[in-house]
C-alpha positions in Angstrom: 8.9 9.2 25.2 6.2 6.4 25.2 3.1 6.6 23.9 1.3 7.1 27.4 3.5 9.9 27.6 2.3 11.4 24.1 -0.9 11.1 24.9 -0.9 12.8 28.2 0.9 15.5 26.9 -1.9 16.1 24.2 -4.5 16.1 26.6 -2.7 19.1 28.3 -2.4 21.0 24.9 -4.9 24.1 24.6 -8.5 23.7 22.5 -6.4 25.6 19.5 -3.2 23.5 19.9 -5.3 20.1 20.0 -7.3 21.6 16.7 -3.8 22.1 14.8 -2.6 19.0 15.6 -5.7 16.8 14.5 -5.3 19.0 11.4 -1.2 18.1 11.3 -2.8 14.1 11.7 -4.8 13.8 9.2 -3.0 15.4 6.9 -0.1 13.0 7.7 -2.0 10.3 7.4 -3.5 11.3 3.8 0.3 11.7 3.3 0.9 7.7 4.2 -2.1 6.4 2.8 -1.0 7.8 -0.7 2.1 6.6 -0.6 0.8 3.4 0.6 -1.3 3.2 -2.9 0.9 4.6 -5.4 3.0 1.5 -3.8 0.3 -0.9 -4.2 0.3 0.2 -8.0 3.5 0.3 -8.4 3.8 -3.1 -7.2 1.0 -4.5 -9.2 2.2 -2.6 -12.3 5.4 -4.5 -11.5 3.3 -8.1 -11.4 1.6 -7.2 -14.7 4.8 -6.5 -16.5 6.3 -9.9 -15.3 3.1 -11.6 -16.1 2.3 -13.1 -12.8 -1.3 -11.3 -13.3 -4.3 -12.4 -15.7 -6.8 -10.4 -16.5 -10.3 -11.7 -17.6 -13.7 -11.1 -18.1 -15.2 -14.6 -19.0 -16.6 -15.9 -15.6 -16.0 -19.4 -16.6 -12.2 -18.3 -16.4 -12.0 -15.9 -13.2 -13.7 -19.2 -11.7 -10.8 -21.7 -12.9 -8.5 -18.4 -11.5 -9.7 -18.5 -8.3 -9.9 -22.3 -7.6 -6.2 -22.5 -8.2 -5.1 -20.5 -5.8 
């Protein structure tokens, strides 16, 4: 089934069926998002722990930081 097909198919659903399902969707994409950040942290816990990450709060420094990337 293509997407076309999916979508068609949705607009032939009832007023209570289309209602469930955009409750089913954004459910499932709270779902991904989280995942998506717990990634993201696991990932930068990951980069801290290998020390590929500084932390600072002199400006001076977070300057020099940026320019060499």
């Amino acid at each position: 089934m293509i997407f076309s097909d999916v979508v068609e198919t949705i607009k032939n659903l009832s007023f209570e069926e289309k209602q469930e399902l955009h409750i089913l969707l954004a459910q499932y994409i709270r779902e991904e998002r989280r995942n998506e950040i717990y990634q993201n942290y696991l990932d930068s816990k990951k980069e801290v722990e290998q020390g590929n990450i500084e932390f600072s709060s002199d400006l001076n420094r977070l300057k020099e930081i940026l320019e060499e990337e």
